[in-house]
C-alpha positions as a Markdown table, in Angstrom:
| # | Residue | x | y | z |
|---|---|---|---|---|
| 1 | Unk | 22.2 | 13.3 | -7.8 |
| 2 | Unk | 24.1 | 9.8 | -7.5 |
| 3 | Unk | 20.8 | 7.5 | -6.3 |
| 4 | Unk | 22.5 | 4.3 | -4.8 |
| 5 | Unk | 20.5 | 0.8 | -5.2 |
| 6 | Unk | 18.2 | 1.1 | -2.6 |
| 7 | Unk | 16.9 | 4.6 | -3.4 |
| 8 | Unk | 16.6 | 3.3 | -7.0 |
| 9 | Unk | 14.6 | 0.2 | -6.0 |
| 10 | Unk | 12.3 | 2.5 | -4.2 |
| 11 | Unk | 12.1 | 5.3 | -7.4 |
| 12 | Unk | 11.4 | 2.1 | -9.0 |
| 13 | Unk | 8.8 | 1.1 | -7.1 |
| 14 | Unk | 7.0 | 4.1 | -7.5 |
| 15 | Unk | 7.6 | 3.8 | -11.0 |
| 16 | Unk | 6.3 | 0.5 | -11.6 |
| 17 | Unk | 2.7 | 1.5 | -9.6 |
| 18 | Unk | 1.0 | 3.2 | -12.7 |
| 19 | Unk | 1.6 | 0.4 | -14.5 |
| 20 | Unk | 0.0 | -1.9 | -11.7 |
| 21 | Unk | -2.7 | 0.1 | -12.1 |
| 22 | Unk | -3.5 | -0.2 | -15.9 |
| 23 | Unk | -3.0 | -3.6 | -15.5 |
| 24 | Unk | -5.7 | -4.1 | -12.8 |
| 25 | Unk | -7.7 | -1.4 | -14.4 |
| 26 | Unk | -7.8 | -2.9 | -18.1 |
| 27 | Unk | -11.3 | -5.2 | -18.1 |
| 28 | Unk | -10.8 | -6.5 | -21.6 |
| 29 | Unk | -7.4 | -8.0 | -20.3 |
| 30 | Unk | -7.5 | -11.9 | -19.9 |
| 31 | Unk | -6.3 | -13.0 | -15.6 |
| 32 | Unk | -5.7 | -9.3 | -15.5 |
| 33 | Unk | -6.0 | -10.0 | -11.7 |
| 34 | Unk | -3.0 | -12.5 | -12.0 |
| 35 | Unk | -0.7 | -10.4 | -13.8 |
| 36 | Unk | -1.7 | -7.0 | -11.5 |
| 37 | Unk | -0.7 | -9.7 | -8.3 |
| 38 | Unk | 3.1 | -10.2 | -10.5 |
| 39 | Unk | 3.5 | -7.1 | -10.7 |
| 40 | Unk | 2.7 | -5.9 | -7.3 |
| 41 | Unk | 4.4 | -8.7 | -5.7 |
| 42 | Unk | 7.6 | -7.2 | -7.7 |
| 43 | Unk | 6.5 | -4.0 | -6.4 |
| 44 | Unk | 6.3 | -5.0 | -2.7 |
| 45 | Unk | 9.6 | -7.1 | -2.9 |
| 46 | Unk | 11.5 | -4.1 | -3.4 |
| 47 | Unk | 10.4 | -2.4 | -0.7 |
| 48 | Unk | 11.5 | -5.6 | 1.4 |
| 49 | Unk | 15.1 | -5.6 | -0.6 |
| 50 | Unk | 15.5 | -1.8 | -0.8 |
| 51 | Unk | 15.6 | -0.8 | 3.6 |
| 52 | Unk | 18.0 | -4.6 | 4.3 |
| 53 | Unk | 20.2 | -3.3 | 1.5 |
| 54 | Unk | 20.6 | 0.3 | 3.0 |
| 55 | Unk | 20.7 | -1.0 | 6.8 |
| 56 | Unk | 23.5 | -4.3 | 5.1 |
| 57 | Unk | 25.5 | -1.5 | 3.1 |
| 58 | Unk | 25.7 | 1.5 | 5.6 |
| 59 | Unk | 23.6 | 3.2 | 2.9 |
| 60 | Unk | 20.8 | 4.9 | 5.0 |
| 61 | Unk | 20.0 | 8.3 | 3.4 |
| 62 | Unk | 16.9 | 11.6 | 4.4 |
| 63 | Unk | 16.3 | 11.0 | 0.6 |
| 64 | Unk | 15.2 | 7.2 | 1.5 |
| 65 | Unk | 14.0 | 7.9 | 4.9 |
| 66 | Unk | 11.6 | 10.3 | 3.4 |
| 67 | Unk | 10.7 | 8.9 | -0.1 |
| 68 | Unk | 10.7 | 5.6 | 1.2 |
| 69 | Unk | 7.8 | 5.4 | 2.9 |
| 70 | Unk | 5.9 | 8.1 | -0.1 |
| 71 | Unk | 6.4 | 4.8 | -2.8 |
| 72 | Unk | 4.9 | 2.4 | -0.4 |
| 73 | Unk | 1.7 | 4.9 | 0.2 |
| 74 | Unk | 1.4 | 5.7 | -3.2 |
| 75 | Unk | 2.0 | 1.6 | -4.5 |
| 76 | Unk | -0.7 | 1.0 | -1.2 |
| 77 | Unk | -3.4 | 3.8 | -2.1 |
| 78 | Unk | -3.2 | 3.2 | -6.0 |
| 79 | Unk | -4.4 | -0.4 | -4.9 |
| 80 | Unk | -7.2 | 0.9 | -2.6 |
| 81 | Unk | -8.3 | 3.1 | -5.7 |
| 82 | Unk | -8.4 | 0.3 | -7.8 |
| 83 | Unk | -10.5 | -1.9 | -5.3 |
| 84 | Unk | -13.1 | 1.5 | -4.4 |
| 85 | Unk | -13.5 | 1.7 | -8.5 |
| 86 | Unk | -14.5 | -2.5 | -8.5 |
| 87 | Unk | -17.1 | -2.1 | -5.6 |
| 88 | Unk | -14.1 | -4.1 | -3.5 |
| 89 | Unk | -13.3 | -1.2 | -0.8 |
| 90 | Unk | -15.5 | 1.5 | 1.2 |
| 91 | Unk | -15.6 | 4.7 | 0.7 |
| 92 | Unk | -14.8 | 5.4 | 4.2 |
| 93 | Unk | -11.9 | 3.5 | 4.1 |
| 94 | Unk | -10.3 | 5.6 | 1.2 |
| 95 | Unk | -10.7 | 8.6 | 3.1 |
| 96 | Unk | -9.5 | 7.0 | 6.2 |
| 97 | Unk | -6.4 | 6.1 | 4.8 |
| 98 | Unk | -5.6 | 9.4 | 2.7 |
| 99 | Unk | -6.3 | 11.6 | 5.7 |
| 100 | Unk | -3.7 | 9.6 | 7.5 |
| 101 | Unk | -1.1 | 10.0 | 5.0 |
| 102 | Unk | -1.6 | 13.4 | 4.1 |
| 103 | Unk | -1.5 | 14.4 | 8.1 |
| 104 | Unk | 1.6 | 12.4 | 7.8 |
| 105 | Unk | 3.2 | 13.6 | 5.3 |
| 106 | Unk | 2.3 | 17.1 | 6.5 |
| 107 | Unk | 4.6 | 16.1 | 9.9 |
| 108 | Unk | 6.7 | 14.8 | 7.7 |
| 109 | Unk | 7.6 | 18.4 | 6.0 |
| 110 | Unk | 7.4 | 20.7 | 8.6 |
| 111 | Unk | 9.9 | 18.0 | 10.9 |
| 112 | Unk | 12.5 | 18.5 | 7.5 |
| 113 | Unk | 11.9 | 22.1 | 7.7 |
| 114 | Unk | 13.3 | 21.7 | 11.3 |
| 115 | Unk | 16.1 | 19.5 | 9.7 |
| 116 | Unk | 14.1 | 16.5 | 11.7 |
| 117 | Unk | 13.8 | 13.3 | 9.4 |
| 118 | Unk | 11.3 | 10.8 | 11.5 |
| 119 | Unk | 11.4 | 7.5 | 10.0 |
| 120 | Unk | 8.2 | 5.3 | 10.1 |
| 121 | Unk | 7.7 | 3.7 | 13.2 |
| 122 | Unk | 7.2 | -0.1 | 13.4 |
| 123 | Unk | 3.5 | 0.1 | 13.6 |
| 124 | Unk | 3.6 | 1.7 | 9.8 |
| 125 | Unk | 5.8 | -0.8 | 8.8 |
| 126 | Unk | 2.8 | -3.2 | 10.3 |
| 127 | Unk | 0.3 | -1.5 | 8.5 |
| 128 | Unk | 2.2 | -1.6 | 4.8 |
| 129 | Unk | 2.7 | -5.4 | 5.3 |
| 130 | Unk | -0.6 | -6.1 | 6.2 |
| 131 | Unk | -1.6 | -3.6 | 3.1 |
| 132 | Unk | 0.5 | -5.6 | 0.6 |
| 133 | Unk | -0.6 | -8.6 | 1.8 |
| 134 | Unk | -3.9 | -8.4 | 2.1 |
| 135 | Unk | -3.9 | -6.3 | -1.5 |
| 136 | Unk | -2.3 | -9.4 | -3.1 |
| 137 | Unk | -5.1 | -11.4 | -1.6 |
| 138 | Unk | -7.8 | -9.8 | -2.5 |
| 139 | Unk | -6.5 | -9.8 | -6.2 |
| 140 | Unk | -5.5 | -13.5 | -5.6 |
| 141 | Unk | -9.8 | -14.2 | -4.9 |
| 142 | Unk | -10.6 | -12.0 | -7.5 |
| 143 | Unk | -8.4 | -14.1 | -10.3 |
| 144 | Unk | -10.3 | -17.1 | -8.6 |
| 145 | Unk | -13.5 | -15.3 | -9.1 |
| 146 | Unk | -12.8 | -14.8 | -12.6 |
| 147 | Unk | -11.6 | -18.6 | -13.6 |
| 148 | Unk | -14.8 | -19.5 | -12.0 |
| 149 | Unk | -17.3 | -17.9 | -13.7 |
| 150 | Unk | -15.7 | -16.8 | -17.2 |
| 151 | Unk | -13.1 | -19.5 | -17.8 |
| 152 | Unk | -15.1 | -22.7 | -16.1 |
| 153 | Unk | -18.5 | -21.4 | -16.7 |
| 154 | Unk | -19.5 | -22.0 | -13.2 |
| 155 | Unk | -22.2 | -21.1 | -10.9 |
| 156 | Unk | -20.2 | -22.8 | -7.8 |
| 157 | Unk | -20.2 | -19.0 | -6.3 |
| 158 | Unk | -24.0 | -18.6 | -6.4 |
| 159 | Unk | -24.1 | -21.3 | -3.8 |
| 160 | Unk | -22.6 | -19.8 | -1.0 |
| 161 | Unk | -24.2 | -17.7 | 1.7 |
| 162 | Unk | -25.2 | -14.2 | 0.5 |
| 163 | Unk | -22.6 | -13.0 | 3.3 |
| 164 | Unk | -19.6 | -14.7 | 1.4 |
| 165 | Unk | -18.6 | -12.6 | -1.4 |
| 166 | Unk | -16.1 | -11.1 | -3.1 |
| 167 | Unk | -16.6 | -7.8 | -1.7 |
| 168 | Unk | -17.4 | -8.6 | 2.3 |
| 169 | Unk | -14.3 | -10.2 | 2.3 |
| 170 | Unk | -12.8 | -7.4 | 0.9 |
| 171 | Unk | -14.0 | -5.0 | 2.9 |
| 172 | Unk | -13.3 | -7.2 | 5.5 |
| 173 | Unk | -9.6 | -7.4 | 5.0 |
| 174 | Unk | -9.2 | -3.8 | 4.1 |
| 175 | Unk | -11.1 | -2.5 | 7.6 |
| 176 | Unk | -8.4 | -4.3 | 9.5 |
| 177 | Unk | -5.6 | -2.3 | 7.4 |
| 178 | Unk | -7.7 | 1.1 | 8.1 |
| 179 | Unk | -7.5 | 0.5 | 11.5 |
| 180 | Unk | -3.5 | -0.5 | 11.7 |
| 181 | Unk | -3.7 | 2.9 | 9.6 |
| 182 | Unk | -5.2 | 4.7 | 12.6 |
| 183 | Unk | -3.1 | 3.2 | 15.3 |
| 184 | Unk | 0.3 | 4.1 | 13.5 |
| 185 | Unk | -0.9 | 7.7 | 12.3 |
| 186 | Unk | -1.8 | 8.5 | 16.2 |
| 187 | Unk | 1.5 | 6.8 | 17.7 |
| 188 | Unk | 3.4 | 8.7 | 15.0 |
| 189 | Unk | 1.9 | 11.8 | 15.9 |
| 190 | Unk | 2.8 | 11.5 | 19.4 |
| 191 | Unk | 6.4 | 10.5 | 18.8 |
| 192 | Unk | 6.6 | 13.8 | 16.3 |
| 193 | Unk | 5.7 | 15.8 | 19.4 |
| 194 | Unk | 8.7 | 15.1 | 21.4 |
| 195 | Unk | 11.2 | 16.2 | 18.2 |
| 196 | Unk | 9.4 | 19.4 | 16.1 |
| 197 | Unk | 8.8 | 22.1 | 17.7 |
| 198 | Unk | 5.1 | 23.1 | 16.4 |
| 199 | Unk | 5.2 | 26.7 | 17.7 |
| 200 | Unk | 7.8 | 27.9 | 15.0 |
């Protein structure tokens, strides 16, 4: 198969997320939290580059459409994973998000076996922004959690109100993506309706 560049951005995307995840995974590894946010960021960038260079180029293809959004879940969940494994995500919100995506990509299949490709709607793209972002933030406190207390020595953090931690604010952030997550999975749904035919 000849993949052009934005289809190869996106395979690379998906390729680069195991590595993301050793990274941020590795707790012997010096501002492992600094180098995870790199290589996310690089991650997330080409999922930015990848659907303006197929829209620019005329270069809009069911093999994007439909592994397009997969790299993004799988880059996105792989963080979520990551942050459930540090104490930094609810349980609740894990299983939130992978019922969504799995109901999904479940429409997703049985549209293409009706030669339907539905590409995410603008409240997905909403929710992967807010996703990314919010992942690069949370690894962006942790680094600063870490320089605190291992590099400077520091007790600064003990000072603050018991509410103010690393995780609440987390959790915080990550409840607002599960909820984006809801909204888009239910609009989605609905727009499916009026293009599969669910009786065949």
């Amino acid at each position: 198969m000849n993949f052009n560049t934005p289809n190869k951005l996106t395979i690379a995307r998906i390729i680069i997320t195991p590595v993301y995840l050793a990274v941020i995974l590795w707790d012997s590894l010096p501002h492992r939290f600094l180098i995870a946010t790199l290589i996310f960021s690089i991650a997330a960038i080409t999922d930015a580059i990848d659907g303006k260079l197929a829209r620019k180029n005329n270069q809009i293809t069911n093999f994007g459409k439909l592994l397009d959004p997969i790299a993004d879940k799988v880059l996105t969940t792989s963080a979520l994973l990551a942050f459930m494994t540090m104490g930094l995500c609810n349980i609740w919100i894990v299983m939130i998000v992978l019922t969504r995506e799995f109901t999904i990509a479940s429409i997703r299949m049985i549209a293409a076996a009706n030669g339907v490709v539905i590409p995410a709607n603008i409240w997905g793209k909403v929710k992967t922004v807010s996703q990314m972002t919010f992942t690069i933030e949370i690894m962006l406190l942790c680094e600063t959690d870490y320089i605190i207390r291992d590099v400077l020595n520091s007790d600064i953090l003990l000072k603050l109100p018991e509410f103010i931690n690393l995780a609440s604010v987390s959790n915080f952030l990550l409840w607002i993506t599960a909820i984006l997550t809801i909204i888009s999975g239910v609009i989605y749904i609905k727009d499916s309706k009026n293009v599969i035919d669910f009786s065949k």
